[in-house]
C-alpha positions as CSV (number, residue, x, y, z in Angstrom):
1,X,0.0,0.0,0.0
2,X,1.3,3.5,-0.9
3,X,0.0,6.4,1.0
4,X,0.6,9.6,-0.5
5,X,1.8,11.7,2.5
6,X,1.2,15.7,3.9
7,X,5.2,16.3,3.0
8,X,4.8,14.9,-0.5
9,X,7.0,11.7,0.7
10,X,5.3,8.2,0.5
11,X,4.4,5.6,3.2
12,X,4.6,2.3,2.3
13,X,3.6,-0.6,3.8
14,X,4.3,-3.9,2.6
15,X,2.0,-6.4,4.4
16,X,4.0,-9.6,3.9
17,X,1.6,-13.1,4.5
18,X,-0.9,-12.2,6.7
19,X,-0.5,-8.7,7.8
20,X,-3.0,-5.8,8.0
21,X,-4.3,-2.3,9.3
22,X,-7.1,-2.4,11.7
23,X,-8.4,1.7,13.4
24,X,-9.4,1.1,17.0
25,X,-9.8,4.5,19.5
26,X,-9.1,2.4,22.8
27,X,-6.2,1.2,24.1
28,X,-7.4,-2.2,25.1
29,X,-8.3,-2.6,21.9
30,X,-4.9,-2.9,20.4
31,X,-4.9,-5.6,18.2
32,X,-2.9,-8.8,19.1
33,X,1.1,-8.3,16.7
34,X,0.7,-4.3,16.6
35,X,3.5,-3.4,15.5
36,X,3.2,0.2,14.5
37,X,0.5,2.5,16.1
38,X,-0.2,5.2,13.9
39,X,-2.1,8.3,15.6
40,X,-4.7,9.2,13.6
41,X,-6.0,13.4,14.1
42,X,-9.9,11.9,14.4
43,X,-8.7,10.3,18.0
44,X,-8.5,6.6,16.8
45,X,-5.2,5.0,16.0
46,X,-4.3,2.2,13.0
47,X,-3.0,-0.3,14.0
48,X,-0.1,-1.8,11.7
49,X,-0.4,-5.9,12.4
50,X,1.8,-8.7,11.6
51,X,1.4,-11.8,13.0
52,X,4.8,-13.7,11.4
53,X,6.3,-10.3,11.5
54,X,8.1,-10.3,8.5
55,X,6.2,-6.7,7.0
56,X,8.0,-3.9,6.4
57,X,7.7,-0.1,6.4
58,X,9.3,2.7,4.6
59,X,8.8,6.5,4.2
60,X,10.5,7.7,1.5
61,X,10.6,10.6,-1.4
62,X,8.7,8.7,-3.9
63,X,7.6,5.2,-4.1
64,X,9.9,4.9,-7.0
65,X,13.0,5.4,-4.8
66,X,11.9,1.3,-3.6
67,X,13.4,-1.0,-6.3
68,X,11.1,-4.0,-6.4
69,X,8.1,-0.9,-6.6
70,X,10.1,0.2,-9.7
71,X,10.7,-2.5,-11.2
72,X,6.6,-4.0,-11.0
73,X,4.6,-4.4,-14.0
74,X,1.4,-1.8,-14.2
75,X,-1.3,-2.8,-12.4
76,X,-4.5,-5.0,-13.8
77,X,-6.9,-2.7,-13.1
78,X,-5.0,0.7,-14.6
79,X,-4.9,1.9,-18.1
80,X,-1.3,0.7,-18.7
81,X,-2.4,-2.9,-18.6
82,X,-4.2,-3.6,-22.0
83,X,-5.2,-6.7,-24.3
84,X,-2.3,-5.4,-26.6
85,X,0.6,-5.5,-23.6
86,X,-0.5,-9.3,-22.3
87,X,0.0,-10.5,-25.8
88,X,3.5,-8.4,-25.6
89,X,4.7,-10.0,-22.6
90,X,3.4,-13.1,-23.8
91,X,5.6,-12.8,-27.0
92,X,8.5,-12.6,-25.0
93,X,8.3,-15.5,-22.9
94,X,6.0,-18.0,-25.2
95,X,6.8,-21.4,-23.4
96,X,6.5,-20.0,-20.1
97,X,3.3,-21.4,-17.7
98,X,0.2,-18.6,-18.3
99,X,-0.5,-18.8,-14.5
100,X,3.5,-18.1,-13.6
101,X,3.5,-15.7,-16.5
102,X,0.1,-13.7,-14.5
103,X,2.3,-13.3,-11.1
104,X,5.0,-12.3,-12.6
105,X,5.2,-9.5,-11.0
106,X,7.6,-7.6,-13.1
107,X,4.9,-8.0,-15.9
108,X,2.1,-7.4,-13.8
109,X,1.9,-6.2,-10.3
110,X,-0.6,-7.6,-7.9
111,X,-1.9,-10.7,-9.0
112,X,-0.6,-13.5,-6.3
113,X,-1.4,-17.0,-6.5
114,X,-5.4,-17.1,-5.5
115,X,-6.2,-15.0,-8.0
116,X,-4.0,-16.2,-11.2
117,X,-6.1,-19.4,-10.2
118,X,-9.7,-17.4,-10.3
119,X,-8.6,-15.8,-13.0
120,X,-7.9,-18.9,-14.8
121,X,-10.9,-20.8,-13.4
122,X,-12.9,-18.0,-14.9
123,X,-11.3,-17.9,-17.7
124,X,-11.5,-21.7,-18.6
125,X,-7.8,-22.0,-19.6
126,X,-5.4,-24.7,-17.2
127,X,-2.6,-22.8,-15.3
128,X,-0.3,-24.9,-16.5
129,X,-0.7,-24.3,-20.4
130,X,2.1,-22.5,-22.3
131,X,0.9,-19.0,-23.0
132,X,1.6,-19.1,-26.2
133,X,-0.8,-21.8,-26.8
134,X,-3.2,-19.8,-25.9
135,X,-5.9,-18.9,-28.8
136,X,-6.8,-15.2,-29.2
137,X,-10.5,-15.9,-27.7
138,X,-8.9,-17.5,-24.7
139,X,-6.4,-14.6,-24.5
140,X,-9.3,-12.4,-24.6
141,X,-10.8,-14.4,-22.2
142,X,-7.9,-14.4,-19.8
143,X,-7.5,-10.7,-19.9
144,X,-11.3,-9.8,-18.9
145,X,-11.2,-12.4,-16.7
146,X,-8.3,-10.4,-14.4
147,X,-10.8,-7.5,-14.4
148,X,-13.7,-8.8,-13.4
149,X,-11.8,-11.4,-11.1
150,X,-10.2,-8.6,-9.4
151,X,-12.6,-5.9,-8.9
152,X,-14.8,-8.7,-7.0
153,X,-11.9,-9.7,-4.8
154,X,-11.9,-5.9,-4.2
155,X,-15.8,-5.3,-3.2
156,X,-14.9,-8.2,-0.7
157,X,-13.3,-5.3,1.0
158,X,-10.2,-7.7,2.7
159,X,-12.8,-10.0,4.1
160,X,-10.9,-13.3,5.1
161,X,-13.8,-15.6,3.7
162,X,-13.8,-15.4,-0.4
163,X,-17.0,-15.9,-1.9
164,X,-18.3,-19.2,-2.3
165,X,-17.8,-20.1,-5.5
166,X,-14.2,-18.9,-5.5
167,X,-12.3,-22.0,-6.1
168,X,-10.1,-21.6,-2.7
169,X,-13.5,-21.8,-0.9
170,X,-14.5,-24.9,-2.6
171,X,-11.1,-26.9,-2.0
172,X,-11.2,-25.6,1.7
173,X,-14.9,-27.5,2.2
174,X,-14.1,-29.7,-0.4
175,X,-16.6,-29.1,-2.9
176,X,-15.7,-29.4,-6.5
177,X,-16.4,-26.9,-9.7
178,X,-18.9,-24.5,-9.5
179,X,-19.8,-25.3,-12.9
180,X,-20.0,-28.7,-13.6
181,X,-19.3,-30.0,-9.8
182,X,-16.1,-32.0,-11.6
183,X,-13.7,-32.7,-8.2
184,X,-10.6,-30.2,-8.1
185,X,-7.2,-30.9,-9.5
186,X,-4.3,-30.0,-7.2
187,X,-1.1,-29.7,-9.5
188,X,2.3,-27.3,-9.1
189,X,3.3,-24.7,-11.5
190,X,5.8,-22.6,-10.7
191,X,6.3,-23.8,-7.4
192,X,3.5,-22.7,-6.3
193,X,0.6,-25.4,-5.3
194,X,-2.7,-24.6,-7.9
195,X,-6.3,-25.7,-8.1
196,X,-8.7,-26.1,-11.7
197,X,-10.9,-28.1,-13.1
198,X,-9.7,-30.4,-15.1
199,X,-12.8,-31.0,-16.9
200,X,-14.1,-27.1,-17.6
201,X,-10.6,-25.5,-17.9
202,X,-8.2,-26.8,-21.4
């Protein structure tokens, strides 16, 4: 997150696994892992949590000034981040997975590794497909796909529970495809452990 700031300097805070901001006004309210208070001129104080304590915070003269925030891809939901520039990134690295490919985030910031699977699930399109195998109609498919995908995740407003047919709250209670009720596939790509349907997504 990158808070523009009074002194025209930037506040970033980079919430790790599992970190958060939570505003309380009383002190026995302090959430459990605080580990900055920020005083807030309303009277309440945020409350920067972390439970595995591994976030980080920096103030600094521009968010660009950060390396890893200068070197990210334009974000999914911006203007930068058109039809024409996934097929761009996908010319330059044809063989590589289209679900590793969607978190890279060099090419495209934000997307982590729930999401590349919504998006995909959405999308009917495996993770572990090359993206250049990818048709144009499934490209097209792909790219709306991270839209819609993400702009639901954002309504959500951080709630912990996704909505039920998102495919992580399926595998958690063990329920198969929302669409055709097919049981989950669990594979890896990229390292990283992903669920589809193996009958609904080619």
């Amino acid at each position: 997150m990158i808070i523009a700031l009074d002194n025209h300097h930037a506040l970033i805070l980079h919430f790790g696994m599992g970190g958060g901001l939570t505003v309380y006004r009383d002190k026995k309210d302090r959430p459990r892992f605080t580990r900055i208070d920020f005083a807030l001129g309303n009277g309440c104080r945020m409350a920067f949590t972390c439970p595995r304590n591994i976030c980080r915070v920096m103030v600094t003269e521009q968010a660009s000034d950060i390396p890893a925030i200068d070197g990210m891809g334009p974000e999914p939901l911006g203007e930068d981040f058109s039809f024409s520039y996934l097929k761009q990134q996908i010319a330059r690295s044809p063989s590589r997975r289209i679900k590793a490919l969607l978190m890279d985030q060099s090419r495209i910031a934000g997307i982590g590794n729930i999401y590349a699977d919504e998006i995909l699930h959405s999308a009917a399109v495996r993770p572990d497909r090359a993206a250049a195998s990818l048709s144009e109609q499934e490209l097209k498919r792909v790219y709306r796909a991270t839209r819609l995908i993400l702009k639901r995740a954002i309504q959500t407003g951080g709630d912990p529970e996704f909505p039920p047919g998102f495919l992580v709250s399926r595998s958690g209670r063990g329920a198969g495809c929302s669409r055709c009720g097919t049981e989950l596939e669990k594979i890896k790509v990229g390292g990283r452990t992903s669920y589809f349907c193996s009958h609904c997504q080619r």
